[in-house]
C-alpha positions as CSV (number, residue, x, y, z in Angstrom):
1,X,21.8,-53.7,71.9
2,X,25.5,-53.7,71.6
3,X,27.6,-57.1,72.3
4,X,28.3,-57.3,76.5
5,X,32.3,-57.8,76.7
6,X,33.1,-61.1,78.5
7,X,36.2,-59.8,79.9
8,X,37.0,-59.2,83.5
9,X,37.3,-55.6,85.0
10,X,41.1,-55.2,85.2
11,X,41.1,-51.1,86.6
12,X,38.9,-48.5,88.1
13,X,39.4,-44.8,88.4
14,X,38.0,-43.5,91.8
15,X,38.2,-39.7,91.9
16,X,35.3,-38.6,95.0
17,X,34.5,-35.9,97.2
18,X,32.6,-37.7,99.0
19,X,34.4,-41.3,100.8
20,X,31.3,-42.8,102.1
21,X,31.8,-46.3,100.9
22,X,35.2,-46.0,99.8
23,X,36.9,-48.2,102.2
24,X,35.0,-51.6,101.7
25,X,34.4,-51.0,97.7
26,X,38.7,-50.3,97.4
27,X,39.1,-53.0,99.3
28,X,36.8,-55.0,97.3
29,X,38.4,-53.9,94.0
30,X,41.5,-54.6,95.4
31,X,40.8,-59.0,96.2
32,X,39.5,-58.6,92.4
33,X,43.3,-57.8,91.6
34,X,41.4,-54.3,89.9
35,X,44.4,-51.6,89.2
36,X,43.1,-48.6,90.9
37,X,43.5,-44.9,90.0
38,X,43.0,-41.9,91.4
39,X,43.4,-38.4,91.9
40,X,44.6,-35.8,95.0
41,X,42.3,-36.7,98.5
42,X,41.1,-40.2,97.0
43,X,44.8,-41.6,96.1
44,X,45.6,-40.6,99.8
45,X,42.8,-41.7,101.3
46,X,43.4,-45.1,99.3
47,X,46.7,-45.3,99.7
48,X,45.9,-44.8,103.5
49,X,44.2,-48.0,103.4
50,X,47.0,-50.0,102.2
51,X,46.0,-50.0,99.3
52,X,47.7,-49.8,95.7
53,X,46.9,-47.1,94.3
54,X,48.0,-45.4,90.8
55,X,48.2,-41.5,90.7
56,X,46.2,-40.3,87.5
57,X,49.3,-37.9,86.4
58,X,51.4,-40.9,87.0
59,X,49.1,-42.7,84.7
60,X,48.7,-39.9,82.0
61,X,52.6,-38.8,82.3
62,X,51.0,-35.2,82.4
63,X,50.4,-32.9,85.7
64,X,47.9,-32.0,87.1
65,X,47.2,-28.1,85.9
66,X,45.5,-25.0,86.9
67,X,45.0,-25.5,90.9
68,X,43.6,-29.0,89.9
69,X,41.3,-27.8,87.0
70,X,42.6,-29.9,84.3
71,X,44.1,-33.8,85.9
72,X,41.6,-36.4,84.2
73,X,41.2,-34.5,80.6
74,X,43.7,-36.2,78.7
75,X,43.6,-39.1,76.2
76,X,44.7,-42.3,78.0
77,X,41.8,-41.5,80.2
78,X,38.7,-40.8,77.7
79,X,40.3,-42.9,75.4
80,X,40.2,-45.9,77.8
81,X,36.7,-44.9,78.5
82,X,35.4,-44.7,75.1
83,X,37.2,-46.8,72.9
84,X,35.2,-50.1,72.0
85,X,36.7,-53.5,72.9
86,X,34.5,-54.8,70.5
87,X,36.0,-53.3,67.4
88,X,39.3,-54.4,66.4
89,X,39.9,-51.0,64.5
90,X,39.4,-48.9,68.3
91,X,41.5,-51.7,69.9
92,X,44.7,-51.3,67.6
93,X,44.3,-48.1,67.8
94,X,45.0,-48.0,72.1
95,X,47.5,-50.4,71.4
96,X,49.2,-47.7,69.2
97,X,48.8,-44.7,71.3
98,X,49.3,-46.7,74.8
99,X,46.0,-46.3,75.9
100,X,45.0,-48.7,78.4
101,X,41.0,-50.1,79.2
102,X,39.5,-48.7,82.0
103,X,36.6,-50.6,83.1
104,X,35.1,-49.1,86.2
105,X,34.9,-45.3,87.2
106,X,33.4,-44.4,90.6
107,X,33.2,-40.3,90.7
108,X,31.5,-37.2,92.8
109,X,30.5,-34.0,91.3
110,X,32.0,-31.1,93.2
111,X,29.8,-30.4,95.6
112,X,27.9,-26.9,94.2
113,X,24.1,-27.6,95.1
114,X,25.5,-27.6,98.8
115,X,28.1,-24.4,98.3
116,X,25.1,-22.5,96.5
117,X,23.0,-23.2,98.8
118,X,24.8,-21.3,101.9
119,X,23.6,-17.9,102.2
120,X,27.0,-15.7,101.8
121,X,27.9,-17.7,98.8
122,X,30.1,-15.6,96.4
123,X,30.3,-15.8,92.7
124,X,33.8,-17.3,93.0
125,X,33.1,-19.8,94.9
126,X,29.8,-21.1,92.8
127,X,32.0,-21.0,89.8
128,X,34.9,-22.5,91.5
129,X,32.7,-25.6,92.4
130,X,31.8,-26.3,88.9
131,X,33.3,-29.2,88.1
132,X,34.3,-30.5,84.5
133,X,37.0,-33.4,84.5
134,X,34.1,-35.4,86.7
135,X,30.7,-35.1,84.8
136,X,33.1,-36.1,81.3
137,X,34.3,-38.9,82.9
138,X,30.7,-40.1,83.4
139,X,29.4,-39.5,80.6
140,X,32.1,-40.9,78.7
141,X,32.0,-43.8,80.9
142,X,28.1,-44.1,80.5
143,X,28.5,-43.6,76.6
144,X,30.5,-46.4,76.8
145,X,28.6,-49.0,79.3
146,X,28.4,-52.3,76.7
147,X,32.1,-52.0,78.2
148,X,32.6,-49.8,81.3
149,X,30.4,-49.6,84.9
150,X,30.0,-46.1,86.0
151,X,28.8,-45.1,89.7
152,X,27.9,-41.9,90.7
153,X,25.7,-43.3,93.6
154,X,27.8,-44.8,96.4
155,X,25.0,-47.3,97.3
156,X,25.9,-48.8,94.1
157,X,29.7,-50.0,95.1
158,X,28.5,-53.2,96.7
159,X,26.2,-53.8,93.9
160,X,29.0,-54.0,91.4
161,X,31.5,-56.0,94.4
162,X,28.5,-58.6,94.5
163,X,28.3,-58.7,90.8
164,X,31.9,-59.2,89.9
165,X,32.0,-62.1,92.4
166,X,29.5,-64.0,90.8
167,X,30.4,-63.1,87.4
168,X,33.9,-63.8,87.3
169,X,35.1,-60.6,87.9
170,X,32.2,-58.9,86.0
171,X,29.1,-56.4,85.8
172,X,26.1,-57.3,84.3
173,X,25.3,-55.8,81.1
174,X,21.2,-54.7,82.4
175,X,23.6,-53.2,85.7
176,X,26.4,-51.0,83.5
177,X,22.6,-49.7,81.6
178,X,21.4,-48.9,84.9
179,X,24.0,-47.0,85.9
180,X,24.5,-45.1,82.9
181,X,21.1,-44.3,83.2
182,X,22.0,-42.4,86.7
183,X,24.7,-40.7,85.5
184,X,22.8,-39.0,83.0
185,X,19.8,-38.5,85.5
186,X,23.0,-37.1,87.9
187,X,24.7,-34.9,85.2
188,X,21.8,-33.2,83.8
189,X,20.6,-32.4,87.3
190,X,23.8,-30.7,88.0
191,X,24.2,-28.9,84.9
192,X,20.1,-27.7,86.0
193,X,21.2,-26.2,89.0
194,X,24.3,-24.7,87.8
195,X,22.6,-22.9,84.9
196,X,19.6,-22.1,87.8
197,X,22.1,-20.5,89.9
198,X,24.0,-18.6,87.3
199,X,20.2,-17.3,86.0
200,X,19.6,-16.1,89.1
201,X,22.9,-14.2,90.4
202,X,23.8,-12.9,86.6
203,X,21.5,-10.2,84.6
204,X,21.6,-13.3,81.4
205,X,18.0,-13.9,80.0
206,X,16.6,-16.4,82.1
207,X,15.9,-20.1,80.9
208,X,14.3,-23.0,83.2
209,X,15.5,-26.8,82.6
210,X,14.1,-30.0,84.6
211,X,15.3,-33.5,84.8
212,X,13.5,-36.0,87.4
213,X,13.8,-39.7,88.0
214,X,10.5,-41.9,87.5
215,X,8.6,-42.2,90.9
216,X,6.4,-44.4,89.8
217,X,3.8,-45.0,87.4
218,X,0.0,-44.1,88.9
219,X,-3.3,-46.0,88.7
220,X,-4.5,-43.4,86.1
221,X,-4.8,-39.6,86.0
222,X,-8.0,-37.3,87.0
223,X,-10.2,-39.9,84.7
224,X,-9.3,-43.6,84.4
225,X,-9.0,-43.3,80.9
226,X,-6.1,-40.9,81.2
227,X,-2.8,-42.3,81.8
228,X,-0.3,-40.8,84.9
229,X,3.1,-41.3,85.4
230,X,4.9,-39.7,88.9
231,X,8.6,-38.0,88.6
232,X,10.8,-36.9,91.1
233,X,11.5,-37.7,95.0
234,X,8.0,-38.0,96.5
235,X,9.2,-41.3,97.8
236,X,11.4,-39.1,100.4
237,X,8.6,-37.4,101.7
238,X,5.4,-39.9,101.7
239,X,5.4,-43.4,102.1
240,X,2.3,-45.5,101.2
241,X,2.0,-48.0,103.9
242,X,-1.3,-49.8,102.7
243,X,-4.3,-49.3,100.0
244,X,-4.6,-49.6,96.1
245,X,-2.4,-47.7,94.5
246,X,-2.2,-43.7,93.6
247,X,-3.8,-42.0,91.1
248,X,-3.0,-38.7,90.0
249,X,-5.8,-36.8,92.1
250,X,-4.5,-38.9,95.2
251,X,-1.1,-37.7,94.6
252,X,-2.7,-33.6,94.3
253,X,-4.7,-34.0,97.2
254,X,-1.8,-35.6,99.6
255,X,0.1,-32.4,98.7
256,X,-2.6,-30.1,99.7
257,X,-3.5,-32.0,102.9
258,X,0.5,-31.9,103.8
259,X,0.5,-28.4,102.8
260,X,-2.2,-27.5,105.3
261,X,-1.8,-29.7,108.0
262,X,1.8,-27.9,108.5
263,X,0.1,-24.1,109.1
264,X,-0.4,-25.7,112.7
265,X,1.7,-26.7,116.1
266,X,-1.2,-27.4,118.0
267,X,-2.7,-31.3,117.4
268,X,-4.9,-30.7,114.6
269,X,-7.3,-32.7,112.2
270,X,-7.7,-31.5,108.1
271,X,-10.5,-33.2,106.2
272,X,-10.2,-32.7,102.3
273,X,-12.3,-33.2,99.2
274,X,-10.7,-32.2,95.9
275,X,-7.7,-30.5,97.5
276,X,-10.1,-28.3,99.4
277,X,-10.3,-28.0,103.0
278,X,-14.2,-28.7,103.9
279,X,-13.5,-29.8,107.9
280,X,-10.7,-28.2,110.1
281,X,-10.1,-28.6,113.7
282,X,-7.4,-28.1,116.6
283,X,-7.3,-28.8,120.4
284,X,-4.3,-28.0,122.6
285,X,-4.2,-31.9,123.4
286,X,-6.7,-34.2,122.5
287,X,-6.4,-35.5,118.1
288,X,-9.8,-36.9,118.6
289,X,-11.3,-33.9,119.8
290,X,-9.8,-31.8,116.7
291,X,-11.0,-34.6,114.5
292,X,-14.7,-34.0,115.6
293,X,-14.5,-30.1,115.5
294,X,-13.0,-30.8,111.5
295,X,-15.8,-33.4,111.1
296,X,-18.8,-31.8,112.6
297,X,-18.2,-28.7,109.9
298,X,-19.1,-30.9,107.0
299,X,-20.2,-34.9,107.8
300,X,-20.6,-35.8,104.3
301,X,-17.4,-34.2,102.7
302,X,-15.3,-37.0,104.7
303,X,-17.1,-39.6,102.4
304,X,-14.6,-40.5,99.6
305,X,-11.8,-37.8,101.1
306,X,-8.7,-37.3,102.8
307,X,-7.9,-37.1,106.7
308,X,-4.4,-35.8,107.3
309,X,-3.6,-35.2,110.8
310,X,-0.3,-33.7,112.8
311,X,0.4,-36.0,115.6
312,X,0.7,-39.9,115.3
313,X,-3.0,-41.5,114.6
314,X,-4.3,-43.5,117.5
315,X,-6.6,-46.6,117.8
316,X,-8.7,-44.0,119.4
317,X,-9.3,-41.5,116.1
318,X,-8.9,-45.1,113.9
319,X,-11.6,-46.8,115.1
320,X,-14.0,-43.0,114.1
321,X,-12.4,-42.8,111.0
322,X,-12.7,-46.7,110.1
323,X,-16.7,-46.2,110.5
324,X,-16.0,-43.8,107.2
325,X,-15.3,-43.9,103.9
326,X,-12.1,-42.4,103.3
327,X,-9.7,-43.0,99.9
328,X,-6.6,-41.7,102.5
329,X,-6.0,-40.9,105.4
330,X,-2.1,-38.9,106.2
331,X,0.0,-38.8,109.6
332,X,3.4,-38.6,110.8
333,X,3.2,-41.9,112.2
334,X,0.4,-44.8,112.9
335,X,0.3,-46.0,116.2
336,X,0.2,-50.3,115.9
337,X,-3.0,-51.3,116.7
338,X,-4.4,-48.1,114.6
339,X,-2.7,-49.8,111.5
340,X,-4.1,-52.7,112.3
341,X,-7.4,-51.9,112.8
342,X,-7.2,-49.4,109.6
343,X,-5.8,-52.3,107.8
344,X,-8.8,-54.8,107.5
345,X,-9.6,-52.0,104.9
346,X,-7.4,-53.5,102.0
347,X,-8.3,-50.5,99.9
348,X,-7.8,-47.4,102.2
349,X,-4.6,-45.9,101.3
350,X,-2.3,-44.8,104.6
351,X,0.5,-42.1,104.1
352,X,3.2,-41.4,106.1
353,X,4.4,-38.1,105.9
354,X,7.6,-37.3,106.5
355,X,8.9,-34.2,108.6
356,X,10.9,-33.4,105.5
357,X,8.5,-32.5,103.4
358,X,8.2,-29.3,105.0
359,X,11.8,-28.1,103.2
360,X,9.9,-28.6,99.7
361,X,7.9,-25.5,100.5
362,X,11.3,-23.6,99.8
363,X,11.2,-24.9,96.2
364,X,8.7,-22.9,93.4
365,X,5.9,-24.7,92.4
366,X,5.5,-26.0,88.7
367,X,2.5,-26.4,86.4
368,X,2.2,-27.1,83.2
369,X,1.0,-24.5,80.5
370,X,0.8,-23.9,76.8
371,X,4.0,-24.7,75.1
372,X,5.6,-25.0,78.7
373,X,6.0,-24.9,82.4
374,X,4.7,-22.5,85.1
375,X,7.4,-21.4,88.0
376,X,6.1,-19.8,90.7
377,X,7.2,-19.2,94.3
378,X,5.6,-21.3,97.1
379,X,2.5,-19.5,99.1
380,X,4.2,-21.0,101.9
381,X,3.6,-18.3,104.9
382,X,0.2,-16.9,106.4
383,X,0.9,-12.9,105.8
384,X,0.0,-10.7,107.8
385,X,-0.3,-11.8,111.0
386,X,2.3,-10.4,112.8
387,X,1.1,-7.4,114.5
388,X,-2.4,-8.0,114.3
389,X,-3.6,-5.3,116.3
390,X,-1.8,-2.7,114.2
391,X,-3.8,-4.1,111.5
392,X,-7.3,-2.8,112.3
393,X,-9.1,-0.7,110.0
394,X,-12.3,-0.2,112.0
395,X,-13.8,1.5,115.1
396,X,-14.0,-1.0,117.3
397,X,-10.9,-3.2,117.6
398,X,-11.1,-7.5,117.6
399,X,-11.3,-9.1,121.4
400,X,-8.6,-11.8,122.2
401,X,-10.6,-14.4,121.4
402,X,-11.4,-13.2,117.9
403,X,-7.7,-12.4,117.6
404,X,-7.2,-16.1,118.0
405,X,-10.1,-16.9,115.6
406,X,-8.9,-14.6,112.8
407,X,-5.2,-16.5,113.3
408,X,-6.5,-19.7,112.6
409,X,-9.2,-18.8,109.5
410,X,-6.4,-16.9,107.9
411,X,-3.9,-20.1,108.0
412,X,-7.1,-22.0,106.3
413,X,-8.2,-19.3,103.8
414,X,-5.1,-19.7,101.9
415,X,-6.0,-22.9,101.1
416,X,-9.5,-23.2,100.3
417,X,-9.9,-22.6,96.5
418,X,-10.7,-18.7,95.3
419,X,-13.0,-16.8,95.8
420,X,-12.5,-18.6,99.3
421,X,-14.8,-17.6,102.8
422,X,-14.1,-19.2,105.6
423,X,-16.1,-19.0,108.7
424,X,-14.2,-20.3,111.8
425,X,-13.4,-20.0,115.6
426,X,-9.8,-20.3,117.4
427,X,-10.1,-23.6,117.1
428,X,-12.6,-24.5,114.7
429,X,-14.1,-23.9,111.2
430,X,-17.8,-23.4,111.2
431,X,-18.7,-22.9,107.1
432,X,-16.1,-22.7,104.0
433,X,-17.7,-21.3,100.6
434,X,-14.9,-22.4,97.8
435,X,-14.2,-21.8,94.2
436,X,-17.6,-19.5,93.4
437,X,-17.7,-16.8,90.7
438,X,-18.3,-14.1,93.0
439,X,-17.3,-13.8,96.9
440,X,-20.8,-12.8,97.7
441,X,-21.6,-16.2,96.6
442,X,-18.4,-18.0,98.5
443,X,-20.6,-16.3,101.9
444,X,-23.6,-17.2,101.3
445,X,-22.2,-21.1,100.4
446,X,-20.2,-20.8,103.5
447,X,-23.4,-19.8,105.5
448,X,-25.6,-22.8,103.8
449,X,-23.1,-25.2,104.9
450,X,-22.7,-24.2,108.2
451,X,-26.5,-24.3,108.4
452,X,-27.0,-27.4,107.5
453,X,-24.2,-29.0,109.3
454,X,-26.7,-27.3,112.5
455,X,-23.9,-24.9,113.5
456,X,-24.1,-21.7,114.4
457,X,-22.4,-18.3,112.4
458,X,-23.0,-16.2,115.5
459,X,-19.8,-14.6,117.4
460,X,-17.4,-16.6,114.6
461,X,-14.9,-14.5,112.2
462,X,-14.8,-14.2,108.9
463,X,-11.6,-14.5,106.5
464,X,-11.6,-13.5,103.0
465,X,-8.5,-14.9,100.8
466,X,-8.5,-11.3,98.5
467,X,-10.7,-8.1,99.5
468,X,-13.9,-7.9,99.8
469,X,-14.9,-5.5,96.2
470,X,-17.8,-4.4,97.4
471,X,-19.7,-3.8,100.9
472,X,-22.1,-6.6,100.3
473,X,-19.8,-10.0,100.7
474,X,-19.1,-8.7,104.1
475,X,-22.4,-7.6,104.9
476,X,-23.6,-10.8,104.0
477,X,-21.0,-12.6,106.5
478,X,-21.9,-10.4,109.8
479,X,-25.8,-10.3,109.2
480,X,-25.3,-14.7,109.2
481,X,-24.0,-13.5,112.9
482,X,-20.0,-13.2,112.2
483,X,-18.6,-10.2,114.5
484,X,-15.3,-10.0,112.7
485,X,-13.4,-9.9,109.9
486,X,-10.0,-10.8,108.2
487,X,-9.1,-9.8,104.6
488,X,-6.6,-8.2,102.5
489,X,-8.1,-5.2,101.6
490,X,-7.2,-3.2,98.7
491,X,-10.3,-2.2,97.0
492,X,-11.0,1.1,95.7
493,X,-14.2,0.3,98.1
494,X,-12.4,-0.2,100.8
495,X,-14.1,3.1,102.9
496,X,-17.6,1.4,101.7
497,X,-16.5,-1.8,103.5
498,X,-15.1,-0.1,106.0
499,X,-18.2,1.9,106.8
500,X,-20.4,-1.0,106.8
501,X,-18.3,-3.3,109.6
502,X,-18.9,0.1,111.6
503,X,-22.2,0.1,111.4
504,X,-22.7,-3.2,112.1
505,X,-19.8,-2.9,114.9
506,X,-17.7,-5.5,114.0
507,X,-13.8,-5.4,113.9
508,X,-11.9,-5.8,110.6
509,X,-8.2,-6.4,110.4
510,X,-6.7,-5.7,107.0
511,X,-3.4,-7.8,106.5
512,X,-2.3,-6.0,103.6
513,X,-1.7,-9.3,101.7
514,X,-4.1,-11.8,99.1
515,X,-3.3,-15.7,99.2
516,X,-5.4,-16.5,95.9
517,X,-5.6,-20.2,95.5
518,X,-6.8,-21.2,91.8
């Protein structure tokens, strides 16, 4: 580990897009009798405050260039970024060429994940938003952090005010680490989504690059003698409010439960086991009432599963659930005396989900694979829905009310693992078949269940994730008592299955579009 200096921060180069923070950590620099420097909007909006402040071309003796694109790439500043105070050979060396320590820089990248992601962008302005001067400051600064604090993060400034008070004007060597850390985190994001933009809006060959912070590390991975570790953000969309911690199928499955519970407005109650849907239920008021519609499809998948539901969880549904075991149990919010009830359970894990979580179904999904990654677009839409009616293949068209039902079995199709069957009502499912070889074999699963859970097939509809190959999947479906269908179609079959709805005169909708879940 290289030797921490012992001398006190003497000046700081502030060059930011955006000022949140600014005034108090200026002002903070400034009782530490810091120098500050700083270039165009930041030196004004310094100066502003009354403030010292040093222009960098005043500092450098060379202009600023190019509409701004060259100001900070000039020697006195790298060179009192990089040069070690440590060895005497770097420290003659500024002496000679007039090149003066700076201790702290405090910079913003150009803002270009925000300009690229407004719909009219134009190539110009992507490019133009590229900044350079800023991400070489960093990392020269970060290079550099036995000597030099870096922030890229303004919820660091009052970090580094605290710590220079206590240390006589100092950082801590474990805080400059830190923050070098982030600034490499920062910098190679950026560089990701530049390089992900250009892919995208030039004909280059296409390359995919991914650089996450350590969430956190998990309990263990899908067996407890494989180790997990969590990267990225999924702090900013869950929070864990209670429970042991998460393993790396808790973390799967709280994705999946998310990802369903959000096909639905209505109040509505998802059980899961093994990121497949098993239970799911919707009333136009009453959570409890969708939570015994999900439950009364399958009462033993709950045991050992997940419970995600779209309005806050009252004592009401807690005091059902509590008489269950559940590994977790999702909602927006917890009422108070739910918590507490839920609570005497040290090891049930509550989740908060966050309304935001909703924008990460804009963002592909990525698996691992051979050699490398997996990118894939987000299933995130129910297709084929819109203009239902125009959508029937058969003789005799779907009522209303199977309408409805056919809406709401599609929505939970898409997530029930392929070859997937769901049996289900408009508000209701009534028998899933999941993850079979063949889809004959998903119905006839889907027809067991429902059987045993003493509920009955007759006047539900039946949605298929991908077409039904042959005449006999179907079949099997309306002979269990289903009097309609919903499926993709497709198949070369298609008159076969066609013919044999007719003659059994159910409706059929063909939406035109699979949702495969492997």
């Amino acid at each position: 580990m290289l030797r921490a200096t012992a001398m006190s921060i003497s000046r700081a180069l502030i060059s930011l897009s955006d000022k949140s923070g600014l005034e108090d950590f200026a002002k903070g620099l400034h009782e530490h009798g810091v120098e500050i420097l700083s270039t165009g909007g930041t030196a004004k909006y310094i100066a502003d405050l009354d403030i010292p402040v040093t222009e960098v071309s005043d500092f450098t003796g060379f202009p600023e260039l190019f509409d701004g694109r060259v100001k900070t790439l000039h020697p006195k500043v790298h060179g009192g970024l990089l040069h070690r105070r440590d060895i005497d050979e770097h420290v003659e060396q500024a002496k000679e060429n007039d090149i003066l320590p700076i201790d702290i820089v405090a910079v913003n990248l150009y803002p270009f994940e925000e300009t690229v992601a407004k719909e009219d962008v134009t190539r110009e302005e992507a490019i133009e938003k590229i900044d350079i001067g800023g991400p070489s400051m960093l990392r020269s600064a970060a290079k550099n952090h036995d000597s030099v604090t870096v922030l890229v993060d303004p919820a660091d400034y009052p970090i580094v005010i605290e710590e220079m008070a206590e240390h006589h004007g100092n950082t801590t060597l474990k805080t400059r680490e830190r923050l070098a850390i982030k600034v490499f985190q920062r910098t190679s994001e950026y560089d990701r989504a530049i390089a992900s933009h250009l892919n995208e809006c030039q004909e280059t060959e296409g390359s995919f690059s991914i650089c996450l912070p350590l969430s956190q590390e998990l309990r263990y991975g899908e067996n407890p003698h494989q180790k997990a570790s969590l990267y990225g953000n999924f702090g900013d969309y869950f929070k864990q409010l209670q429970g042991k911690g998460l393993s790396y199928t808790n973390v799967i499955d709280i994705g999946a439960a998310a990802e369903l519970i959000l096909e639905f407005r209505r109040p509505a109650v998802a059980i899961l086991k093994h990121t497949n849907p098993c239970g799911v239920g919707a009333d136009e008021s009453d959570l409890r009432l969708a939570w015994e519609k999900a439950f009364e499809t399958d009462r033993q998948a709950p045991f050992g599963g997940v419970i995600v539901c779209n309005r806050p969880l009252d004592i009401g549904l807690a005091r059902v659930i509590s008489e269950i075991f559940t590994d977790v149990i999702i909602a927006p919010e917890f009422e108070t005396d739910a918590r507490a009830l839920l609570q005497k359970k040290k090891n049930l894990r509550l989740i908060q989900m966050h309304e935001e979580f909703r924008e990460t179904l804009k963002d592909p999904i990525l698996a691992s694979a051979p050699g490398g990654l997996l990118v894939m677009d987000h299933d995130s839409q129910a297709l084929g829905l819109d203009d239902i009616e125009k959508r029937v293949v058969t003789e005799r068209p779907p009522s209303a009310e199977e309408i409805e039902a056919m809406r709401f079995a599609w929505r939970i199709v898409k997530h029930v693992k392929s070859n997937a069957i769901v049996f289900a009502t408009s508000d209701r499912t009534i028998g899933i078949g999941a993850g079979q070889m063949s889809r004959v074999d998903s119905c006839r699963l889907a027809v067991w269940k429902a059987e045993q859970a003493g509920l009955d097939i007759k006047g539900s509809v039946v949605a298929s994730d991908a077409m039904f190959p042959f005449p006999d999947g179907l079949v099997s479906a309306l002979d269990a008592g289903a009097t309609a269908a919903i499926q993709p179609g497709g198949s070369i079959r298609d008159e076969e299955v066609i013919k044999a709805a007719n003659e059994h005169e159910a409706a059929m909708v063909f939406t035109g579009h699979r949702h495969f879940l492997h």
